[in-house]
C-alpha positions as CSV (number, residue, x, y, z in Angstrom):
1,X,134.2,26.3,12.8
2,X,134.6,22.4,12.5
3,X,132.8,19.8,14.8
4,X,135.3,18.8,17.3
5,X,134.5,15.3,19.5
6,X,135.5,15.1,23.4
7,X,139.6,13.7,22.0
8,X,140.3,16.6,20.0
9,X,138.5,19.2,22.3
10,X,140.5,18.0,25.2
11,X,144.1,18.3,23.1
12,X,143.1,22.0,22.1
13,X,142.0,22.7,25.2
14,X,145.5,21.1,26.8
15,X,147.1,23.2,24.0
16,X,145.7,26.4,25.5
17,X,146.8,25.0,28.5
18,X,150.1,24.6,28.0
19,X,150.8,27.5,26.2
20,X,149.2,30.1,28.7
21,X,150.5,28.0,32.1
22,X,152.5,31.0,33.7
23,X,150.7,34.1,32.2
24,X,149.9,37.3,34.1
25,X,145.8,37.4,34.4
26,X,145.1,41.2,34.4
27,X,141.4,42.0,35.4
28,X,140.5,45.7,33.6
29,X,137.7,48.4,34.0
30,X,137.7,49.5,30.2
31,X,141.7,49.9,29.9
32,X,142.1,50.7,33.5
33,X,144.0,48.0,35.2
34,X,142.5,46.7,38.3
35,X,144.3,43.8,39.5
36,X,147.1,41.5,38.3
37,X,147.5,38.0,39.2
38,X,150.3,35.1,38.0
39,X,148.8,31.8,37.2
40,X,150.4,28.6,38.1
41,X,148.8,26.3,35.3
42,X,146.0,24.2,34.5
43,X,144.8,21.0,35.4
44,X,144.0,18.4,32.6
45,X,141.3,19.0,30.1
46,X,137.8,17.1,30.1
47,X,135.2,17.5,28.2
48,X,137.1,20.2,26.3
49,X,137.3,22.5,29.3
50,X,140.5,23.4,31.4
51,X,140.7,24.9,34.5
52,X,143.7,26.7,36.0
53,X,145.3,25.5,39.0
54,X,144.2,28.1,42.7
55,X,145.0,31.6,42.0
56,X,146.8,33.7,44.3
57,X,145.0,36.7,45.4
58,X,146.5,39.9,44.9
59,X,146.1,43.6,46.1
60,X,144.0,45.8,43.8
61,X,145.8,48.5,42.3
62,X,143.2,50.3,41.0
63,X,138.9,51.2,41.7
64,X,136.2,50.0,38.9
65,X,133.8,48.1,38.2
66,X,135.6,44.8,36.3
67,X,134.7,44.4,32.3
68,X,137.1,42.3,31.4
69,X,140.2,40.1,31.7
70,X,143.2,39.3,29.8
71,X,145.9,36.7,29.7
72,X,149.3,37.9,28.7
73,X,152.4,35.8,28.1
74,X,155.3,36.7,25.8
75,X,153.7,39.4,23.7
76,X,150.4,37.1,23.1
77,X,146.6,38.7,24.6
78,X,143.5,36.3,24.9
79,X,140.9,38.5,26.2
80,X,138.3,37.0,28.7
81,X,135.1,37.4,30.4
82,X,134.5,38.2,34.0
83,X,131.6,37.8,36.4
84,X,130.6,36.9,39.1
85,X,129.1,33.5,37.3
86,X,128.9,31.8,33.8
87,X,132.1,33.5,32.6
88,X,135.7,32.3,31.7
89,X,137.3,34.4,34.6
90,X,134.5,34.0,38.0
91,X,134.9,36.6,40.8
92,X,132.9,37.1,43.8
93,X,132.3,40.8,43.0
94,X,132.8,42.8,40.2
95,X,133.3,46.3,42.1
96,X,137.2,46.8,42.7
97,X,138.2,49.1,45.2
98,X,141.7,50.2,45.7
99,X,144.0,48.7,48.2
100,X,141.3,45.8,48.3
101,X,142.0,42.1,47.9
102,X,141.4,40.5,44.5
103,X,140.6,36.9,44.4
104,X,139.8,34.9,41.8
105,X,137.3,32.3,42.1
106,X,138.0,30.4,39.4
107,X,139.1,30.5,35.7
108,X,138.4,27.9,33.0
109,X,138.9,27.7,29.3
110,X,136.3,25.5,27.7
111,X,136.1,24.5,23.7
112,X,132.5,23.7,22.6
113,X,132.1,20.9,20.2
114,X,131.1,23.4,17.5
């Protein structure tokens, strides 16, 4: 992968950004869907990380423990991690019960300078 500086990580990230801003955030246990969510967008890249704009919390439809996360918009998948810390999608708990509430905490894209 090249070396990126702070300029062109920011306009990737913004990229990503832009092109994910009204995607359906799907948390999964395996290929069990737990929870949907809509985002709303992204603030501004810095540093070469975005962060999407307060997600609204949603009714889980499904119990499992959370493995992963994907955003889908218009036939496109990025797939995403999930934890409850020093992952791209952050949640206060892992463990989904049905008819729950699932929140996201928050979710952030970031793009490493190589």
């Amino acid at each position: 992968m090249p070396s990126l500086n702070s300029t062109a990580r920011d306009y990737m990230a913004d990229a990503v950004a832009s092109g994910w801003s009204t995607a359906t955030l799907t948390i999964l246990a395996g290929a069990t869907t737990l929870a949907t969510h809509t985002l709303t967008g992204f603030g501004a890249a810095s540093s070469g990380v975005v962060t999407a704009n307060a997600i609204a919390s949603s009714t889980i439809a499904a119990s499992g423990t959370a493995t992963s996360a994907t955003l889908t918009l218009s036939g496109r998948t990025l797939t995403l991690s999930i934890g409850t810390s020093g992952t791209e999608v952050v949640v206060s708990s892992t463990s989904y019960v049905a008819g729950g509430t699932s929140s996201i905490t928050s979710l952030t894209i970031t793009y490493p300078a190589s």
